[in-house]
Steps between C-alpha positions, in 0.01 A plus 500: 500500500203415285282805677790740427521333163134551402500841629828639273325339202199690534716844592672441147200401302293803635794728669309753785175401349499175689515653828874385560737720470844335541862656549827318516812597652759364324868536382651252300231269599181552671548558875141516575160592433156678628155424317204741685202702382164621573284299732165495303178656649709746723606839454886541577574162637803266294596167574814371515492168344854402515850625546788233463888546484800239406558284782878589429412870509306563857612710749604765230212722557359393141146398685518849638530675255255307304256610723592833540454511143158381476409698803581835342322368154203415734515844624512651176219324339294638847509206692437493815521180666759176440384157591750134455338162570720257656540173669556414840725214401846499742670535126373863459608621833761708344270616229243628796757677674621663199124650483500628866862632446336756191256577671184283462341375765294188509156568456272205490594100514221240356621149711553189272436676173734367268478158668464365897787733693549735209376823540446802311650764607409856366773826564414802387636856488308838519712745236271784466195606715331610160 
């Protein structure tokens, strides 16, 4: 929470400047959100630093079409390439297959980089050949 935190603050002190851009889906309450922007030093490739939904509101598609959104932003600002970091943690299982089910792939996995048995573990997603 304090990562996600740190990382809305600086999106509404500097807005697209900061190199997050952030979207929410929301209704009467946020639902969800997706912070991502340009990886710096590379032409066309965005990050995806995180994408979280409502406990009470998964398995509505909201993550989905989170993505989707971001995806078709990416491609619109000519992006080429999508990369998430992740943990290996049992906990974000679901949050791994949710990757491979839109496509990513896992790409690379650093062993014990967060801490020992935690791994990084890098998906990414090729949306233009440009």
């Amino acid at each position: 929470m304090a990562v996600a935190d740190e990382l809305l603050g600086i999106y509404f002190e500097q807005s697209f400047e900061s190199g997050y851009w952030t979207y929410t889906a929301a209704e009467d309450k946020v639902l969800g959100y997706i912070c991502y922007g340009p990886t710096p030093m590379t032409q066309g490739t965005f990050d995806i630093y995180w994408i979280a939904v409502d406990p009470e509101m998964q398995r509505r598609h909201i993550g989905s079409e989170l993505l989707e959104f971001a995806e078709k932003d990416i491609a619109a600002h000519k992006g080429r390439l999508i990369s998430i970091y992740t943990s290996s943690q049992e906990r974000y299982g679901t949050t791994r297959n949710f990757y491979l089910s839109q496509g990513y792939r896992e790409e690379a996995r650093i062993r014990d980089y967060y801490k020992p048995g935690d791994d990084l573990v890098i998906y990414v997603k090729l949306i233009s050949e440009d």
